[in-house]
N, C-alpha and C positions, 0 to 999 in steps of 0.2 A: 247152211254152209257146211262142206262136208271137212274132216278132218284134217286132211293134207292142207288144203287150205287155210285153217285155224291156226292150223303150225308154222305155215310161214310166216303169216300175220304177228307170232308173238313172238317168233324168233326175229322177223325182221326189227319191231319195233323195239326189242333186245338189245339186237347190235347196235341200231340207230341211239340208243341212249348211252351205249356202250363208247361206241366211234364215232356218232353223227352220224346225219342225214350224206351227205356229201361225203363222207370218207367212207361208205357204206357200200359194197357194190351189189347187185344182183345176184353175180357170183357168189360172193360170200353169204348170202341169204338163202340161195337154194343149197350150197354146199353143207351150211351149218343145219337144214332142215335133211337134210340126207336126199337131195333130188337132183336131178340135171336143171342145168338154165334152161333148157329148152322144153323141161316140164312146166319149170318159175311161168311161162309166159302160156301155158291151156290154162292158167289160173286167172291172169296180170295182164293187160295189154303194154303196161310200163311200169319206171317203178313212181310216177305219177300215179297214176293209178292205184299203184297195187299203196300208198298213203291215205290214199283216197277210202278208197274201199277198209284200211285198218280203222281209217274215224267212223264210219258206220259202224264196224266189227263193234267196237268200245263200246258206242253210243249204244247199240242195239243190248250188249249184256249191260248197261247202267240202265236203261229201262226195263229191263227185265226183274231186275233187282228191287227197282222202287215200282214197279206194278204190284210185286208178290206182298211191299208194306199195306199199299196200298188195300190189296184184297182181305189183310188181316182184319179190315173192319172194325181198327181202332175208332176214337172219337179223334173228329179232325186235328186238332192241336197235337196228340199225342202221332196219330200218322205222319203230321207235316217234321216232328223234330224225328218220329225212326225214318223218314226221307234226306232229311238235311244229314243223319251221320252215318245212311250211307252213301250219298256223296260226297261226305270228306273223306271217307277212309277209301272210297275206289280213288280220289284226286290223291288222299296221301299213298297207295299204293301205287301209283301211274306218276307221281310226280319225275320222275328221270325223262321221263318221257315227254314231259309237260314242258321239262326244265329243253330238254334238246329241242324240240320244234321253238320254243319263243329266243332262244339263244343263236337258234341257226336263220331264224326269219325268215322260211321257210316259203316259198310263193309257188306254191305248185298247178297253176290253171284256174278256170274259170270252173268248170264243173265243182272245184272243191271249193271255191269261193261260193257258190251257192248252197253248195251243203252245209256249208258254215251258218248261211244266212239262214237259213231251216234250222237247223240248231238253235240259233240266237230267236227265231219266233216262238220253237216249243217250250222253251225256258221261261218265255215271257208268261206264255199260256199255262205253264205249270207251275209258278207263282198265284197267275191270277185265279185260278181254279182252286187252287190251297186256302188263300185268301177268301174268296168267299165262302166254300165249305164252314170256316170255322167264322165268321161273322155276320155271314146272311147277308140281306138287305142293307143295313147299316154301314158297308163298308163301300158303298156303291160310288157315293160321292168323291172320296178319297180313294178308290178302286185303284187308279195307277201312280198314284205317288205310293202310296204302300208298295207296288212291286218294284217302282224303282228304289223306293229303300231299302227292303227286305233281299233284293237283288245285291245291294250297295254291300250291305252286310256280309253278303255269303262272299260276293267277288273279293273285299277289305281280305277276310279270313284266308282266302283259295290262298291269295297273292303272299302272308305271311309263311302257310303251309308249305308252299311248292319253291319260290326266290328266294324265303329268309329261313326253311326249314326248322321253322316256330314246329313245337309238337304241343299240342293239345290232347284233353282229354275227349275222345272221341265218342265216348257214350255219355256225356252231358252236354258237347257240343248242338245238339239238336234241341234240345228242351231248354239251354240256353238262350238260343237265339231267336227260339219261338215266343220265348218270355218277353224279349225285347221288343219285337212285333205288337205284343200286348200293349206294350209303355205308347208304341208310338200311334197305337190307336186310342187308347185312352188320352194320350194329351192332345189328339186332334178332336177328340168329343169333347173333352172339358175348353179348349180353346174356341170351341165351335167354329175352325178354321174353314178357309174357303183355298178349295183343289188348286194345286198349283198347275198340274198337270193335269187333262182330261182326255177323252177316248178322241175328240173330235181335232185333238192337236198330234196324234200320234199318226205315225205314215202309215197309208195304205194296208202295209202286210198283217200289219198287229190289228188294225178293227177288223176286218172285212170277215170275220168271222165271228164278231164278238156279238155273243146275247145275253145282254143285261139282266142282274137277275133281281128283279122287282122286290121293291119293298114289302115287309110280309101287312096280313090285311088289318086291319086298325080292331080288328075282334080278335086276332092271333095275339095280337101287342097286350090286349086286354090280358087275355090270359093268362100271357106270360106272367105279367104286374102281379097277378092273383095268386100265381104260384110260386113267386119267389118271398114273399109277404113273409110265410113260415119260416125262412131261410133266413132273415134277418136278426142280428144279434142287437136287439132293442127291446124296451118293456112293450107288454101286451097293451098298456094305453096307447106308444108310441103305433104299433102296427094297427090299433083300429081306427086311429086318426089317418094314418095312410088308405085303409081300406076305404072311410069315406070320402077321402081324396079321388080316390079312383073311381068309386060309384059317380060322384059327381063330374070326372071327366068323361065319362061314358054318357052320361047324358047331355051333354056340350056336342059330343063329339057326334052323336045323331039327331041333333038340330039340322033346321034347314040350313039358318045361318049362324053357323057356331060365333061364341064372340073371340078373337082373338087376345084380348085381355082376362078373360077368364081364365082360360084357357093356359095361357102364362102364368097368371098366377097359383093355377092349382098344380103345374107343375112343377114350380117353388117348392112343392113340400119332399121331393124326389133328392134333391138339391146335395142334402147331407148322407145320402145312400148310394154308393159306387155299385152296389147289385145290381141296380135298377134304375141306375144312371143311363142303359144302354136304350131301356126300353122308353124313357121319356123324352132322350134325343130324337129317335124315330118319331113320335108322337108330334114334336116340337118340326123335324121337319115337315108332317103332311100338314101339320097346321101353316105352315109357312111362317114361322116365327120364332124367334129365338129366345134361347132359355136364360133367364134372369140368374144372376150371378149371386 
């Protein structure tokens, strides 16, 4: 997008928060950017349009911004909250603007109703990609009730930001809310809850792209167990009675016919360890059977 064009984009969406949509003319938009109206329109076919086209503008520098978190090649949790703060600080920088379009109600075409709807899939897609990055397999079951809470979350926050002009701390607001994300995956594994929502209830636009990202292999799960053992704040009896818990599920678990009460049982001993809570869920689901309480 070349400059001239940049500028009327920020000048117009200026005025628009300045005067409103509707109290806004063309005129005043090429005038305040130093151009003739009749430059406004080699840019603009309307000033539909030219609205149109400022939501790409926006959209396109907000992903610009969180690709570059993204490329920093944090660990996932630590990317997903520097993503979450910098979309509150571009929403509390744009709020005027936020606050004029939902105040003016704004109906400008069918074109921009679809870009909207595009908007609203990549959001979905950019939660659930977050989402599983930092939980793997395990979060598969529960995959879209997590986005639509962790979505619940952000949209709760936007809405106090921008209508009730709440100010928050913006550099804890990410690693905040990521925290929270934690809570409600952990009480859907300790509840060993069953998905309210799933991939095959959502419309059309949201699956039709969607590839599931499989559970990891039941010798990965092994290892994990094996490496987090060290990591445990318990006596060295307490982790070698663990370690022979595990040898003995490893041998259950490459039986022809594993028993499913064994199987239960030796994962009882996981029970009182949240480390390693994550990796005996997993286990409990390929066995098909649930974890004793």
């Amino acid at each position: 997008m070349n400059e001239k064009k940049m500028k009327l984009i920020e000048t117009g969406m200026r005025l628009f928060a300045q005067k409103g949509y509707y109290n806004t003319s063309i005129q005043e938009i090429a005038s305040e950017s130093g151009i003739s109206k009749g430059a406004f329109y080699i840019h603009f076919k309307s000033k539909e349009d030219f609205i149109s086209t400022s939501f790409e503008y926006f959209h396109h520098n907000l992903s610009l911004k969180m690709n570059e978190v993204k490329a920093e090649n944090n660990d996932p949790r630590e990317s997903l909250a520097n993503q979450i703060t910098v979309l509150f600080d571009f929403l509390y920088k744009s709020k005027d603007s936020i606050m004029m379009l939902i105040r003016e109600n704004i109906s400008i075409g069918e074109d921009t109703d679809k870009l909207m709807e595009h908007f609203k899939v990549e959001n979905f897609n950019w939660l659930k990609e977050n989402i599983t990055a930092i939980y793997g397999g395990i979060a598969q079951p529960f995959l879209i009730d997590l986005v639509i809470q962790l979505g619940g979350l952000l949209d709760g926050y936007f809405k106090w930001i921008v209508l009730d002009h709440v100010s928050i701390e913006m550099e804890e607001a990410g690693a905040f809310i990521v925290r929270r994300l934690d809570d409600l995956m952990e009480g859907m594994l300790q509840r060993q809850e069953t998905a309210l929502v799933t991939v095959r209830q959502l419309p059309e636009k949201y699956s039709q792209d969607d590839n599931k990202e499989n559970m990891p292999s039941v010798e990965d799960i092994f290892a994990a167990l094996r490496g987090k053992l060290s990591d445990l704040s318990v006596s060295e009896e307490e982790i070698g009675r663990l370690g022979e818990a595990i040898k003995a599920l490893e041998k259950e678990f490459q039986k022809k016919d594993p028993q499913a009460v064994v199987i239960q049982g030796l994962l009882a001993h996981f029970n009182y360890h949240p480390t390693i809570k994550k990796e005996s869920y997993m286990l409990s689901k390929i066995a098909g059977i649930k974890l004793l309480q």
